[in-house]
C-alpha positions in Angstrom: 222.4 243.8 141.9 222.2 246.2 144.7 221.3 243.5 147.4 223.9 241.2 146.3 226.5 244.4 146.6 225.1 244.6 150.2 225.5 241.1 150.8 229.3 241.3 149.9 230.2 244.5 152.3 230.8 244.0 155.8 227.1 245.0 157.4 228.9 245.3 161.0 231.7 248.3 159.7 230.9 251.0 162.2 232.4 253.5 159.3 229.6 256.0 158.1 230.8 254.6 154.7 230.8 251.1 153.9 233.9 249.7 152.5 234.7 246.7 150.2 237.7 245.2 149.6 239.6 246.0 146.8 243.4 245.1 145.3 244.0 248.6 143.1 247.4 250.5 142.6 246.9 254.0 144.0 249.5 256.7 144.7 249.1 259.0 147.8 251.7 261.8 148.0 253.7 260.4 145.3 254.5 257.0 147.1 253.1 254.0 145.1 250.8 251.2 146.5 248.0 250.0 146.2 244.2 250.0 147.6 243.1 247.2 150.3 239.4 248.9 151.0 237.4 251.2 149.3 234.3 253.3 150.4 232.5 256.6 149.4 234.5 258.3 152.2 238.3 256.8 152.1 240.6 254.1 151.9 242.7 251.1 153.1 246.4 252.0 151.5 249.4 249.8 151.5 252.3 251.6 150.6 255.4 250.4 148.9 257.3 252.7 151.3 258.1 254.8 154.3 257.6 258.3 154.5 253.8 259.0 155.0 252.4 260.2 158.6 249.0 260.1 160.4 247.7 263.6 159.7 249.3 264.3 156.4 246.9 265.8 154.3 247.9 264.4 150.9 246.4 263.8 146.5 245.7 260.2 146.2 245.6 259.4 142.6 243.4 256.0 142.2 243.9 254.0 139.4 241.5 251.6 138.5 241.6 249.2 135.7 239.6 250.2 132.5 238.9 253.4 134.0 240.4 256.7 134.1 242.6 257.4 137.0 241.1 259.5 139.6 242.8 262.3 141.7 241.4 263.1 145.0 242.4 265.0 148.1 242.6 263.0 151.5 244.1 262.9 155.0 245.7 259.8 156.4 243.6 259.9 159.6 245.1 256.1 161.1 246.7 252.9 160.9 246.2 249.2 161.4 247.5 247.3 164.7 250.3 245.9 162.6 251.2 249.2 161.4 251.1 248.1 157.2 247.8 249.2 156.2 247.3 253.5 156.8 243.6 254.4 156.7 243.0 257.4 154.6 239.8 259.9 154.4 238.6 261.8 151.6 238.8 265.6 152.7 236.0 266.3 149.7 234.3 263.9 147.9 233.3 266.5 144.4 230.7 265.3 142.4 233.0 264.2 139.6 234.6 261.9 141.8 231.2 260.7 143.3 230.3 258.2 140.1 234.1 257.0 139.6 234.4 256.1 143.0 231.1 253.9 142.8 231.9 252.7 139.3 235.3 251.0 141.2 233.1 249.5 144.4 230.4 248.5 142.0 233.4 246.6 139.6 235.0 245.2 142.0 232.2 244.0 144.4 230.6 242.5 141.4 234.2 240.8 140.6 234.4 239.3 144.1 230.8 238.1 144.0 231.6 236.3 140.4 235.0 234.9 141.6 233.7 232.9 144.7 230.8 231.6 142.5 233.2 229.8 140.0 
């Protein structure tokens, strides 16, 4: 399982973290959205509106399907080119988030790798 979780997440990400793409509602400072990335350290979030800076230091509040929803503390440290997609750090990563947080990548990578085999 673990080499076909490698196979799916992008090997040349220069992130410390590597990320997998994901399609998960999220909040981050109370404005809805919804996940485009995942990783150990942060996030890809698309946000249903305005209102949230580069630098805001923020509660993200993840919410995976079949799982409980998972509250984290983060800073929005940058944006994509087109300005839609903020990337967002984890300030701390507890170790109560730690399993949750791979339960998700490990769900949703193996869903990817299942879908593109049918």
């Amino acid at each position: 399982m673990f080499s076909r979780l490698m196979s799916i997440i992008k090997p040349g990400d220069r992130r410390k973290e590597r990320r997998v793409k994901v399609r998960l509602p999220a909040e981050l400072g109370g404005i809805g959205g919804r996940l485009t990335d995942l990783s150990l350290g942060g996030f890809g979030f698309y946000p249903d509106a305005e209102g949230l800076e580069i630098g805001d230091e923020l509660m993200a509040v993840l919410a995976p399907d079949n799982l409980p929803e998972i509250e984290i503390p983060c800073r929005i440290v940058g944006g994509d080119q087109e300005g839609m997609v903020l990337c967002v750090a984890f300030i701390k990563v507890k170790p109560e988030h730690f399993e949750p947080l791979q339960s998700i990548i490990m769900t949703q990578t193996v869903g990817q790798g299942e879908k593109t085999a049918e």
